[in-house]
C-alpha positions as CSV (number, residue, x, y, z in Angstrom):
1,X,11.9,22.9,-27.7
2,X,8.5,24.9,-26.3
3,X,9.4,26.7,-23.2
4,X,7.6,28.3,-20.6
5,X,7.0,31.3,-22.3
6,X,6.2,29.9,-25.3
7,X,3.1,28.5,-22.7
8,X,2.7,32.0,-21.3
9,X,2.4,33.7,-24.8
10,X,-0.3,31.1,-26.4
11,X,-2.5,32.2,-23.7
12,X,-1.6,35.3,-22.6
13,X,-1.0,35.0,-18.8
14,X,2.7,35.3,-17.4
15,X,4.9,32.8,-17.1
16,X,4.6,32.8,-13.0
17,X,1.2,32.0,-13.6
18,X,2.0,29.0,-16.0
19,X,4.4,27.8,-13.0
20,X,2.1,28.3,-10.4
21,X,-0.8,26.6,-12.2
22,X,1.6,23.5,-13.4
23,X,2.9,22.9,-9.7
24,X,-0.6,22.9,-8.7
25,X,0.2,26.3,-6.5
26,X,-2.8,28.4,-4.8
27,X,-3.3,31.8,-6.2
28,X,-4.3,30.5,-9.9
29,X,-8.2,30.4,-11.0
30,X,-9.4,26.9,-12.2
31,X,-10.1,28.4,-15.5
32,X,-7.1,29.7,-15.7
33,X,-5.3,26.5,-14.5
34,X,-7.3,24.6,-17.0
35,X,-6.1,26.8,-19.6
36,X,-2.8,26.6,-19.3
37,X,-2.6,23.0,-18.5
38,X,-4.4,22.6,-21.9
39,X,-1.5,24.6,-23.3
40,X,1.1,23.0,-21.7
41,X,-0.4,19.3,-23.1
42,X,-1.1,20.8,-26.7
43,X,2.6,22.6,-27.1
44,X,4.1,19.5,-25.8
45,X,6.0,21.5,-22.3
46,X,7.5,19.8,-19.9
47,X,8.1,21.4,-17.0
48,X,12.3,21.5,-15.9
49,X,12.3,20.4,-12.1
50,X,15.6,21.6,-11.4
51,X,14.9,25.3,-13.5
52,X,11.5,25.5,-11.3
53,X,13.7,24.1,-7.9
54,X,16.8,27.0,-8.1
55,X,14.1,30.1,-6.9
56,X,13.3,28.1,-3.9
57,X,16.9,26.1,-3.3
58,X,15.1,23.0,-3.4
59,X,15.7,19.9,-5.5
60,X,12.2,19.3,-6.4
61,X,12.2,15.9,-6.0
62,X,10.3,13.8,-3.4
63,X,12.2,10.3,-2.7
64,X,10.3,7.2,-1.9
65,X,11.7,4.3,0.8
66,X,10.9,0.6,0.0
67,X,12.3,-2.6,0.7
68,X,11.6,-4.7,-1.8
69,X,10.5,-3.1,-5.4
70,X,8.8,-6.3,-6.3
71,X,5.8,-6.7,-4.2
72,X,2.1,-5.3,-5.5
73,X,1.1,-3.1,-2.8
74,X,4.7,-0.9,-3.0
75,X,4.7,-0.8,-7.3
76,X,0.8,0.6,-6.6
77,X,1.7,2.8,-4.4
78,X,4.5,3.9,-6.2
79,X,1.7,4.5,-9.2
80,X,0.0,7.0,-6.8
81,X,3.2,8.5,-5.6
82,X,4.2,9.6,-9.3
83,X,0.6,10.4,-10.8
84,X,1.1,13.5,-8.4
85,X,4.5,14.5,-8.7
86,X,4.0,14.6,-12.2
87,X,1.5,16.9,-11.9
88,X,3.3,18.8,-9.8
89,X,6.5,19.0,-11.9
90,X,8.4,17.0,-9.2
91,X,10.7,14.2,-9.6
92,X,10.7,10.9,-8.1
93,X,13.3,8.7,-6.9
94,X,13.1,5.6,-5.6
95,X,15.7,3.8,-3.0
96,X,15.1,0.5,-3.1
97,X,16.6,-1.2,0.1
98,X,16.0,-4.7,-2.1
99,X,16.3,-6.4,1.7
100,X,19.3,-6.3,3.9
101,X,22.8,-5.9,3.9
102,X,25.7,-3.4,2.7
103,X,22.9,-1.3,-0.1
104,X,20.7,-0.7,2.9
105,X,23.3,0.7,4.9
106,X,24.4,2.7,1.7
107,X,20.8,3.9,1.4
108,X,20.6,5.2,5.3
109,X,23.8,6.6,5.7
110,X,24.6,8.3,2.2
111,X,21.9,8.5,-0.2
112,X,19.4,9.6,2.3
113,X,21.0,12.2,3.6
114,X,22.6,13.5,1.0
115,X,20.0,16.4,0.6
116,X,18.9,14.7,-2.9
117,X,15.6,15.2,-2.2
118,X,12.8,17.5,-1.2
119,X,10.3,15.6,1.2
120,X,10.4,11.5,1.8
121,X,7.8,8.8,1.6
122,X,8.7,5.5,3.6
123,X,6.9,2.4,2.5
124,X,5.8,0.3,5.6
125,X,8.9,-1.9,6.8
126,X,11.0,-2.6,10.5
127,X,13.5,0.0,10.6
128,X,17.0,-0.7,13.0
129,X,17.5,1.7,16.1
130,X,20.6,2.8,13.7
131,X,18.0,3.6,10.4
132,X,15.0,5.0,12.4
133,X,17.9,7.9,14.0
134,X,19.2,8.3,10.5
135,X,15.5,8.4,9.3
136,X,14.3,11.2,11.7
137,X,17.8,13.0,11.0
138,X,16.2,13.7,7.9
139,X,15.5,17.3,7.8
140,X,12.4,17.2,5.5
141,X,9.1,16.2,5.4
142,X,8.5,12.4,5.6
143,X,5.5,10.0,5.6
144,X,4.8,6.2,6.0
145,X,2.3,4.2,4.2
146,X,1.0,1.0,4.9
147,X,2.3,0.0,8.9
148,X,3.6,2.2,10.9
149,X,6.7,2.9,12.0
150,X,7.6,4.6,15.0
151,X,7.5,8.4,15.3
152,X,6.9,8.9,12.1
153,X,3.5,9.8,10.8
154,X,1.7,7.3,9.0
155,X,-0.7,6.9,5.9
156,X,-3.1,3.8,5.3
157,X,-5.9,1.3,6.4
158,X,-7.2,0.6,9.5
159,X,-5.5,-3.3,9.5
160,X,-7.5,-4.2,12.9
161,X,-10.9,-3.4,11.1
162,X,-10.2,-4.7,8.0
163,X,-8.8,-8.0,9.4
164,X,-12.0,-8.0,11.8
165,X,-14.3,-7.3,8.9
166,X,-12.9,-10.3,6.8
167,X,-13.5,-12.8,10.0
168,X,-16.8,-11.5,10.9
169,X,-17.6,-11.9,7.4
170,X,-17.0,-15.5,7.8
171,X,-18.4,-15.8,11.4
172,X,-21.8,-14.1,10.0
173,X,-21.8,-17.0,7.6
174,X,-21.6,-19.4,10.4
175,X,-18.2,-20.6,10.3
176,X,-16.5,-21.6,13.6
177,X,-13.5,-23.5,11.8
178,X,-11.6,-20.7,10.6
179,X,-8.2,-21.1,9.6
180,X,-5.7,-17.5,9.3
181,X,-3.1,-17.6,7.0
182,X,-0.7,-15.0,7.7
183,X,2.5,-12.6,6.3
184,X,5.2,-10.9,6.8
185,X,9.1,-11.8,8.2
186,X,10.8,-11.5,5.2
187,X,13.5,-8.9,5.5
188,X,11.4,-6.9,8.0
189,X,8.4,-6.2,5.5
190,X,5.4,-4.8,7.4
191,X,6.3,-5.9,10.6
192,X,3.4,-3.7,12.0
193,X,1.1,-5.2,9.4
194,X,0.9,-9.3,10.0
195,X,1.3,-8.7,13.5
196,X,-1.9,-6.6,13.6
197,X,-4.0,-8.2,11.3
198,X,-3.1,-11.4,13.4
199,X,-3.8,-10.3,16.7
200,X,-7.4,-9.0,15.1
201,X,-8.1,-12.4,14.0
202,X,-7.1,-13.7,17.6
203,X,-9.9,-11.2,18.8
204,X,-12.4,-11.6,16.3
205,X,-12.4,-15.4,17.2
206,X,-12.3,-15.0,20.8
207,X,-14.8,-12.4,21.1
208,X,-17.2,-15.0,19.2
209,X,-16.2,-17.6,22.0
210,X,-14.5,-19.5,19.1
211,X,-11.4,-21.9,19.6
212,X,-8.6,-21.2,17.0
213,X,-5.9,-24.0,16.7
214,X,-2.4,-23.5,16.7
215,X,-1.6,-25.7,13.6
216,X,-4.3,-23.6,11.9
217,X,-2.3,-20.3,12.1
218,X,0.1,-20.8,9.2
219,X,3.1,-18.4,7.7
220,X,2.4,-17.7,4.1
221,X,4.8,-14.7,3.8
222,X,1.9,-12.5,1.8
223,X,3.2,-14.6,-1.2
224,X,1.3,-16.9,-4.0
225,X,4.1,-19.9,-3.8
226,X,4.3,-19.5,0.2
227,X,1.2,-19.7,0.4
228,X,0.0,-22.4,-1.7
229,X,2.5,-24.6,0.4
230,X,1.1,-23.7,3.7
231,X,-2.2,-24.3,2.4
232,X,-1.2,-27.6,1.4
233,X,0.0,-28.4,5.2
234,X,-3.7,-27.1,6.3
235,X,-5.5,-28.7,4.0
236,X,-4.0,-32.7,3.1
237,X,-6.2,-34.0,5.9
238,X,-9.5,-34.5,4.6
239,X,-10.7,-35.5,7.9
240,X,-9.3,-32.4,10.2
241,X,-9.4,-29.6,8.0
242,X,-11.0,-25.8,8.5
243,X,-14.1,-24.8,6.8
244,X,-12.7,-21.0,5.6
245,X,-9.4,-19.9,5.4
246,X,-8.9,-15.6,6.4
247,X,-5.7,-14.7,4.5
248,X,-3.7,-11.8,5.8
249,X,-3.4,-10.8,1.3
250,X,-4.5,-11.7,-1.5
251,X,-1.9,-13.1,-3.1
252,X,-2.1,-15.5,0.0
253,X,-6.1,-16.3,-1.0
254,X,-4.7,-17.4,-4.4
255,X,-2.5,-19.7,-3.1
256,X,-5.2,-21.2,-0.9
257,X,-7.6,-21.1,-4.2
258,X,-4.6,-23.1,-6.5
259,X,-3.9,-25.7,-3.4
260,X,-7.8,-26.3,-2.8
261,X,-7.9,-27.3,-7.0
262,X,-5.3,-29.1,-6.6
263,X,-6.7,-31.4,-4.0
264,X,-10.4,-31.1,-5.6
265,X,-11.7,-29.5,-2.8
266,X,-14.3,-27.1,-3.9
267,X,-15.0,-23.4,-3.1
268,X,-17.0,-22.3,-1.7
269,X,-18.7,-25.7,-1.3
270,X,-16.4,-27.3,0.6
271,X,-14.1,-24.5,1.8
272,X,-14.5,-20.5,2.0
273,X,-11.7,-18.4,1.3
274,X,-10.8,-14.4,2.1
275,X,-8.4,-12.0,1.5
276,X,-7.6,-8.6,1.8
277,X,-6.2,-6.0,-0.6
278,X,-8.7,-6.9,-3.6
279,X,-5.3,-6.9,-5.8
280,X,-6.5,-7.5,-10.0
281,X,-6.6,-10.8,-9.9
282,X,-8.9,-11.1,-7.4
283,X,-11.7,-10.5,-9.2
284,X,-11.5,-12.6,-11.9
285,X,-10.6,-15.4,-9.4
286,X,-13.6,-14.5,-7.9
287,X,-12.2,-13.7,-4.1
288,X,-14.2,-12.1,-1.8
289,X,-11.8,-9.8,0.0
290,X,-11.1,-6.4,1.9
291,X,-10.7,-3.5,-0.6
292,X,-7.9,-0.8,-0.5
293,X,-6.2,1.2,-2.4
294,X,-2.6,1.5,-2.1
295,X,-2.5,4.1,-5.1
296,X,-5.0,6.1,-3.8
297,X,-2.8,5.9,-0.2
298,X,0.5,7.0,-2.1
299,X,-1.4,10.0,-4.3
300,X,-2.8,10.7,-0.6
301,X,0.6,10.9,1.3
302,X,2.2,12.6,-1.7
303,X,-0.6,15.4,-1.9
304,X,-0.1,15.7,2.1
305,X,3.8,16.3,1.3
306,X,3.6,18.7,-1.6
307,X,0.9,20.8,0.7
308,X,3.9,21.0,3.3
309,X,6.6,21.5,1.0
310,X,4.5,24.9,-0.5
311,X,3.6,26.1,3.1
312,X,1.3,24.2,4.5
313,X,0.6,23.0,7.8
314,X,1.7,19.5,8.8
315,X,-1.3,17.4,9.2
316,X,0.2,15.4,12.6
317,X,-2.2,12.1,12.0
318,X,-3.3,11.2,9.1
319,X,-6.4,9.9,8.8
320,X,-7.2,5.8,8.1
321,X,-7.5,5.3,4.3
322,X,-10.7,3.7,3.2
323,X,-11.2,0.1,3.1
324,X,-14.5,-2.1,1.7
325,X,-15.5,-5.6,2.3
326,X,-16.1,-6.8,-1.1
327,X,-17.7,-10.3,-1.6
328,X,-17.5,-12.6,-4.3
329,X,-17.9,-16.3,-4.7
330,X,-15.4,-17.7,-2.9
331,X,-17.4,-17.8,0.5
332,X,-20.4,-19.6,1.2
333,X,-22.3,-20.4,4.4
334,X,-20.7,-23.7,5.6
335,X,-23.7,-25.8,5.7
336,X,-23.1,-26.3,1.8
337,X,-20.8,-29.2,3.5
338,X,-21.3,-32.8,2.6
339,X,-21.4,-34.4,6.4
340,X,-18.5,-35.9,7.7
């Protein structure tokens, strides 16, 4: 098996510089980190976490809160998360709460604090008073993405623009019938999310002196099934129906997109629909949405954590994350309408 000095000697460097260079640590030149990551890849080494974790008494490992595993958004951010900690030479591990009852009390009140891990990365979900004490009981570094929780630092989009950007998107086409279907509820998954995205919409339309009918705010749960169904509620009446549909995700958009064929109502020439996330499928279904990330915001909030972990200062707010209005051909000016 090649070792770390086996590294060292191809090159001839020492072994604390192959360390440093392979944990990404400060002090190493980038041709010399080049060099020995070329090593390292070419010899086949693969750096021991807990060998490289008993100098500095830490596990190195970086543990990552989530709800549900299941869901797009966490499994990409997940991607990011473990794309760094590779590099590195951290471990991940993931607690999966997988929604409520006795494994999510298991997860706050023994795996958690059981000192298994280094720093901690908390997807976006409603804590309990009981989990968010446990949570800041926590003595390491720790990081949201995606909503916020409170008093814990937090990592992601800006959901008030990108929720405004996707209905003045529509407005600036001149629709005034604009339906919102919206997320969350299910086992307190992004509580802060729906809620602000929702309350943007709300704005958006009253800021444009636009009236926005109850029975044309639907629940959709950010899900493709949900979603079609509400969309079915919203759309049967042929008569009394919206001319664009915002959706609070993309998985939602879809669900609108499969209803609408269903029914043989045409997009965008009889109805515009828009999302946000622009997850895979959106492009070849051909939904103009609101871009972001989410493994770009886990490789973000992991960087942030390895930084503190080796010294560095705590950044106390984070940034928004980028996000990009992306249009495709699922909206359309709504004078493409037969009349009525």
């Amino acid at each position: 098996m090649t070792s770390i000095d086996d590294v060292a000697k191809s090159i001839g460097v020492s072994t604390a510089t192959v360390s440093r260079a392979l944990r990404g640590l400060s002090g190493v030149s980038a041709g010399t980190r080049l060099r020995v990551q070329c090593a390292a890849e070419e010899l086949g080494y693969v750096p021991s976490s807990s060998a490289s974790g008993l100098a500095s008494g830490r596990t190195m490992a970086m543990g990552v809160l989530l709800p549900q595993i299941d869901r797009w958004y966490f499994s990409a951010v997940l991607e990011g998360v473990d794309r760094q900690l590779r590099a590195a030479g951290y471990d991940l591990v993931v607690f999966n709460l997988g929604g409520s009852g006795v494994n999510r009390q298991r997860v706050f009140h023994r795996s958690i604090l059981r000192k298994r891990i280094d720093a901690l990365l908390v997807m976006c979900m409603e804590l309990t008073d009981d989990e968010l004490q446990s949570l800041q009981a926590v003595d390491s570094p720790t990081l949201v993405v995606g909503g916020s929780v409170r008093g814990v630092r937090h990592v992601g989009i800006d959901d008030d623009a990108a929720a405004r950007d996707a209905v003045e998107h529509l407005i600036a086409l001149g629709h005034k019938d604009i339906a919102h279907l919206r997320g969350g509820g299910s086992f307190g998954i992004e509580f802060e999310v729906p809620r602000i995205r929702e309350e943007s919409y709300l704005s958006t339309m009253a800021r444009h002196g636009l009236p926005v009918r109850p029975e044309w705010s639907v629940f959709g749960d950010f899900r493709f099934k949900r979603g079609k169904e509400a969309a079915f509620t919203l759309l049967r009446d042929p008569a009394d129906r919206p001319t664009a549909v915002f959706c609070s995700s993309d998985e939602m958009a879809f669900g609108v997109i499969s209803a609408a064929a269903d029914l043989g109502i045409s997009i965008p020439g009889e109805l515009s629909v828009v999302g946000i996330d622009d997850h895979e499928f959106a492009d070849p279904l051909n939904l103009t949405t609101i871009r972001q990330s989410p493994e770009e915001q886990g490789a973000y909030a992991a960087d942030l954590l390895l930084a503190e972990l080796e010294g560095g200062a705590p950044v106390a707010a984070p940034g928004p994350r980028p996000h990009e209005l992306i249009i495709r051909t699922s909206t359309a000016p709504p004078h493409s309408l037969p009349a009525k």
